[in-house]
Structures are given as C-alpha cells and as structure tokens.
C-alpha positions in Angstrom: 0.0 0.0 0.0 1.3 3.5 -1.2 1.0 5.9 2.1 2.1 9.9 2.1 1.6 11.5 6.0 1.3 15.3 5.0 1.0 18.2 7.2 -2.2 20.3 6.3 -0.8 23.6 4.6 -4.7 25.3 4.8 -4.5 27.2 7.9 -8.4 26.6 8.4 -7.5 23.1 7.8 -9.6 20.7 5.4 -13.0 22.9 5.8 -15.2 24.5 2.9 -13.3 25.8 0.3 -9.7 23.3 0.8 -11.7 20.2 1.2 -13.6 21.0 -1.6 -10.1 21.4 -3.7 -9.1 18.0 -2.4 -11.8 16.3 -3.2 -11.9 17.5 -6.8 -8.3 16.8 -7.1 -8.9 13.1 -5.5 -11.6 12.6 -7.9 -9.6 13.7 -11.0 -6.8 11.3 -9.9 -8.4 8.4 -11.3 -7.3 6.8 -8.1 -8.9 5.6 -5.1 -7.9 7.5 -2.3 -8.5 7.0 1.6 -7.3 10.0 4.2 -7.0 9.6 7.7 -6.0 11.7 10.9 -2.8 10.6 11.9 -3.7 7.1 14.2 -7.6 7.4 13.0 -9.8 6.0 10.8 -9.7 6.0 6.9 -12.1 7.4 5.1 -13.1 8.0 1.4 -11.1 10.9 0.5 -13.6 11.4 -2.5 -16.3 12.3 -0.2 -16.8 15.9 0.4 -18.9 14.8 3.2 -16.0 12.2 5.0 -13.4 14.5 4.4 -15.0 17.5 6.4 -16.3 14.6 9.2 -12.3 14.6 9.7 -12.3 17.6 11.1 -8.4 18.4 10.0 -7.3 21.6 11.1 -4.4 23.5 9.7 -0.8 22.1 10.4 -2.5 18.6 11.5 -0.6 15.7 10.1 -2.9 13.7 7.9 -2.1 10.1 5.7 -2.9 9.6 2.8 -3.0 6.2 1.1 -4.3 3.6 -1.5 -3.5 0.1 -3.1 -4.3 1.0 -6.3 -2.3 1.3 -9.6 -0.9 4.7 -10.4 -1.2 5.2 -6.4 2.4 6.7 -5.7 2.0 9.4 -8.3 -1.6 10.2 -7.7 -0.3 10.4 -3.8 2.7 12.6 -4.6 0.6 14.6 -6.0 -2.5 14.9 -3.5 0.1 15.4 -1.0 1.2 18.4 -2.1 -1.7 20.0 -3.1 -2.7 19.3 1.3 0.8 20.4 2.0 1.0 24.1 -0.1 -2.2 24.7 0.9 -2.4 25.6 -2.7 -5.9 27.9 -3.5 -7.2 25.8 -6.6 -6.3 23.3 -8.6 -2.9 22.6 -10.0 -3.5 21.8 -14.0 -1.4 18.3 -13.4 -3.5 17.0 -10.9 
C-alpha cells in the first residue's frame, strides 16, 4: 500500500473551500484515495462529506494512502496539493 503522512498547509484546515479542492483533485486522480487523521480511521477521500467529518485543522498531520495502480503518483501529488495549501487546482492533478 502507497501511504504519504502530510501536514495540512490550509490554515483553516480541510474545511469549505480546501476540502472541496481536495476532493476534486482526489476525484480527477483516477485513483482511489483513503485519508485519515494521523492514528484514525480512513475514510473515502472522494467524499466531500468524509473529508470535512475529519475535522483536520491546519498544520495537522494527515495520511494519505491507496492500493491502487498509479497510487504513488496520484499520492505525490495529493500530498502536495494538502501540504501548499495551494488555493485551486494545480493543472497536473
């Protein structure tokens, strides 16, 4: 299993407008994502709804992971859309 454990770079953490960016970019991955607070519970990390039931807050360390082809790019690159706290979406997601 391909993991990344990420420091949220939001400083409101993964609420509204971030988780929202996350989830898009999860979804456009291709990839089947799961994120989790550090020693939680996974969750789908292409549901808006899971991802703000996380309650991340900004500089929380968060893991990212998934079993599926393609995974360590897709990862690489999820993880640094979390860790820039970047405001939309990269083009390369």
């Amino acid at each position: 299993m391909a993991e990344r454990r990420v420091n949220v770079g939001w400083a409101e953490g993964l609420h509204a407008r971030p988780a929202s960016i996350f989830v898009r970019a999860t979804a456009a991955s291709g990839v089947p994502v799961t994120i989790a607070k550090s020693g939680g519970d996974p969750v789908n990390a292409g549901s808006m709804l899971a991802v703000l039931g996380l309650g991340a807050q900004g500089g929380e360390e968060i893991v990212l992971a998934s079993e599926a082809e393609g995974a360590e790019a897709a990862l690489d690159r999820l993880a640094k859309l979390v860790a820039e706290g970047l405001e939309e979406l990269p083009e390369t997601v």
